[in-house]
C-alpha positions as CSV (number, residue, x, y, z in Angstrom):
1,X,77.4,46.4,-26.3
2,X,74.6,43.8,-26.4
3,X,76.0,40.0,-26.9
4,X,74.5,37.6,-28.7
5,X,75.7,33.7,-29.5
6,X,76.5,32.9,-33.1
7,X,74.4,29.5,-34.3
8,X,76.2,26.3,-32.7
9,X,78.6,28.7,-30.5
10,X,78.5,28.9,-26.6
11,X,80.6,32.1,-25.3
12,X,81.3,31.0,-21.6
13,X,83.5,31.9,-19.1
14,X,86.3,29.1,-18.9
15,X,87.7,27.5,-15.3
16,X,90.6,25.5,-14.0
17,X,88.9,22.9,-15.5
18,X,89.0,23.8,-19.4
19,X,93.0,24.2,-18.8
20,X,93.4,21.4,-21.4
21,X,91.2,22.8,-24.1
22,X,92.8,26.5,-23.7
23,X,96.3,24.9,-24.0
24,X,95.3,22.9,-27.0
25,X,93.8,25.9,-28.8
26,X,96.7,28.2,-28.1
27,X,98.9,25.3,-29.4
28,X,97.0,24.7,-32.4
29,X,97.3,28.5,-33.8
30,X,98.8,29.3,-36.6
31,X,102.4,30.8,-37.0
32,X,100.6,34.6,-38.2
33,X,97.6,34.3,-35.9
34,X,100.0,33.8,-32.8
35,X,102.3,36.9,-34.5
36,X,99.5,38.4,-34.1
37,X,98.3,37.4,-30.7
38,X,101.3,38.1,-29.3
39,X,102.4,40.8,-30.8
40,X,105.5,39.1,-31.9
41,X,107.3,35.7,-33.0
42,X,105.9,32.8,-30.8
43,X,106.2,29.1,-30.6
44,X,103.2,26.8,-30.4
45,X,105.5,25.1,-27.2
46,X,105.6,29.3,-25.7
47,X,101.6,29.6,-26.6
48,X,100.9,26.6,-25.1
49,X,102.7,27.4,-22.0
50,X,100.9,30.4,-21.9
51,X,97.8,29.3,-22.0
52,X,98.9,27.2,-19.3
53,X,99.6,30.2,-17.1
54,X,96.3,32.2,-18.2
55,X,93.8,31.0,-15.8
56,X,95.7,31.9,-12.7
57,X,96.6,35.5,-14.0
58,X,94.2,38.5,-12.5
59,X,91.6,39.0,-14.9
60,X,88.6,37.0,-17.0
61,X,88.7,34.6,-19.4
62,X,86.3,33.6,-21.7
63,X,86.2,30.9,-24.1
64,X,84.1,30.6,-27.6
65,X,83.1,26.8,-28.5
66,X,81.9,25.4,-31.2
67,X,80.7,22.1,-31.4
68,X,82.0,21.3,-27.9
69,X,85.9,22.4,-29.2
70,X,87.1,25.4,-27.5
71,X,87.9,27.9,-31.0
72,X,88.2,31.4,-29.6
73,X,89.2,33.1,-26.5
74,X,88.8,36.0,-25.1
75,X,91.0,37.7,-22.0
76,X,91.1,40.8,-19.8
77,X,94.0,42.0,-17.6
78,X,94.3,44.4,-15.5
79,X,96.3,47.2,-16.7
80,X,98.3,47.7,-13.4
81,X,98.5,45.5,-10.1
82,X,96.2,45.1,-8.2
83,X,93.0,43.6,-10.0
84,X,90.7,45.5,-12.6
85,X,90.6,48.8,-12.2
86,X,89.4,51.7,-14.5
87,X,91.3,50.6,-17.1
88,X,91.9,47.2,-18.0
89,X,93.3,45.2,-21.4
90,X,91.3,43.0,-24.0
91,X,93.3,40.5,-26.2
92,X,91.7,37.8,-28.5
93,X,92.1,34.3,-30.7
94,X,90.0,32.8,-33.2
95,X,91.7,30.0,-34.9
96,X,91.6,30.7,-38.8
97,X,89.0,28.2,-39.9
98,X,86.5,29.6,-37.2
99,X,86.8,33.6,-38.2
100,X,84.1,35.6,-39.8
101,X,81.3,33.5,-38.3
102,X,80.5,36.2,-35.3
103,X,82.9,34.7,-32.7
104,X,84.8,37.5,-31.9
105,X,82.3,40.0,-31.7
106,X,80.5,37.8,-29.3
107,X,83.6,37.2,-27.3
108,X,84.0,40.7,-27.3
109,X,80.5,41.7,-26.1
110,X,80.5,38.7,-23.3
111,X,84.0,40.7,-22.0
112,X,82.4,44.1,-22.1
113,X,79.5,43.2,-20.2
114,X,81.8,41.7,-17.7
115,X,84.1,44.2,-17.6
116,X,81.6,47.0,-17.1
117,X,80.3,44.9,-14.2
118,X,83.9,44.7,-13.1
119,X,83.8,48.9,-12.7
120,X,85.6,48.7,-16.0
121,X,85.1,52.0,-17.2
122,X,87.7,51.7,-20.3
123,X,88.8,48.4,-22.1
124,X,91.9,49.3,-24.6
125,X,93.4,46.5,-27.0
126,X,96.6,46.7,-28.7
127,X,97.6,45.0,-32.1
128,X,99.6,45.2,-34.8
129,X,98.5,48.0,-37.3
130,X,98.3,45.5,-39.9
131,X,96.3,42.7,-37.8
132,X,92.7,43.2,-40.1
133,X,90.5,40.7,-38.0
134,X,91.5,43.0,-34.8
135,X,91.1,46.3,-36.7
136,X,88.1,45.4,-37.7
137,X,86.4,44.4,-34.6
138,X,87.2,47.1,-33.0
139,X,85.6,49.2,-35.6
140,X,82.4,47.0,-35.0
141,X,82.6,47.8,-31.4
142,X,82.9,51.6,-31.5
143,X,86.4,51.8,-29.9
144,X,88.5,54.9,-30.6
145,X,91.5,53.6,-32.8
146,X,95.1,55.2,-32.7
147,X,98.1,54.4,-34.9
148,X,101.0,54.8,-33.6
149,X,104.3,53.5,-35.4
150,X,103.2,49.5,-36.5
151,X,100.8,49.5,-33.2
152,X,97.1,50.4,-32.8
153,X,95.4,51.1,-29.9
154,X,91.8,50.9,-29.6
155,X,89.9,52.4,-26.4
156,X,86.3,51.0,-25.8
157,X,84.5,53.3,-23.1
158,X,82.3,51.0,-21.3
159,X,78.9,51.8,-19.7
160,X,78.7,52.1,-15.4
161,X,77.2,49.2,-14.3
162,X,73.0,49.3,-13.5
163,X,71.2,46.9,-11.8
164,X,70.1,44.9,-14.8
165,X,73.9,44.5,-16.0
166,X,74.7,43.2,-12.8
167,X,71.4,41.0,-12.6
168,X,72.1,39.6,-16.2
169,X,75.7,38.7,-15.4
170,X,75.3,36.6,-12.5
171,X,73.0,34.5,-14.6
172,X,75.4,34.4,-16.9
173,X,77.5,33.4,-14.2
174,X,75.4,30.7,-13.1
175,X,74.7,29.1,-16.8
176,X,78.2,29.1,-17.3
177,X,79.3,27.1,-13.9
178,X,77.0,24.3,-15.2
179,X,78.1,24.4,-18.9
180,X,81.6,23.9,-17.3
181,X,80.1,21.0,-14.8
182,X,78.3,19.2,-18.1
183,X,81.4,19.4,-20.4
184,X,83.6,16.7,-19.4
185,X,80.4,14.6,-19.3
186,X,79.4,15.3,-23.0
187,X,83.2,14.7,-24.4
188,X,83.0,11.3,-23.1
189,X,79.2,10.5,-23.8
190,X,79.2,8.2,-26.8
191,X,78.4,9.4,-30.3
């Protein structure tokens, strides 16, 4: 799935160094979109802690920003020990005010492409049947989609990997190493 920026959005991969920013954005979720995130009840404190945690899990993270705030992010986990394999689990956040301007879709497209260089050849997500936002991305991406019970399970087969993805990724890579470096620096440059 091709992935393209939404206007004033950067979709980059996030470090040790945005551990602030992902904390803050966890914390400042909603009480429905962390249901949802989760999968289940949630505090802001249990987010945050989290989010705390998420860098130093196996796995990616990437992290959707608009206007230099970190608004969406996008994870995936392996599905068993051992790092990424075949299989491997997406799971996402957009804070409310920030949905329906293309940040999840391009969240989701930056962690296919990076999966599929990963040898990813299957990225499932799980929600809650009734989660809309997550039912309908999937549906944008082309995943299979099961019900089962109050859960669904989406399965996105992913491409192999070809020269050009691989290519393409590690400048990706690159861009997003110094988008990291310059952040700090723009937060503090005077208005």
């Amino acid at each position: 799935m091709p992935h393209h920026e939404p206007a004033g959005a950067t979709i980059r991969r996030l470090w040790p160094s945005d551990r602030a920013a992902i904390e803050t954005h966890f914390r400042s979720l909603d009480q429905d979109s962390r249901f949802n995130r989760f999968m289940g009840a949630v505090s802001a404190a249990g987010a945050g802690a989290y989010a705390a945690r998420s860098l130093q899990a196996e796995g990616l993270v990437f992290g959707a920003f608009v206007d230099g705030t970190l608004r969406g992010v996008g994870e995936v986990r392996p599905t068993a020990a051992g790092g990424l394999g075949s299989d491997a689990e997406a799971a996402f956040t957009v804070e409310r005010d920030f949905r329906c301007r293309g940040l999840g879709t391009a969240l989701a497209g930056r962690l296919s492409h990076a999966s599929r260089n990963a040898g990813v050849k299957r990225l499932h997500v799980r929600c809650l049947s009734h989660n809309h936002p997550m039912r309908g991305l999937a549906l944008k991406l082309g995943a299979d989609l099961a019900v089962s019970g109050r859960e669904l399970h989406a399965t996105l087969a992913l491409a192999p990997p070809t020269l050009f993805s691989l290519w393409s990724e590690g400048m990706e890579s690159l861009l997003d190493v110094a988008l990291a470096a310059l952040a700090p620096r723009r937060a503090a440059a005077p208005a």
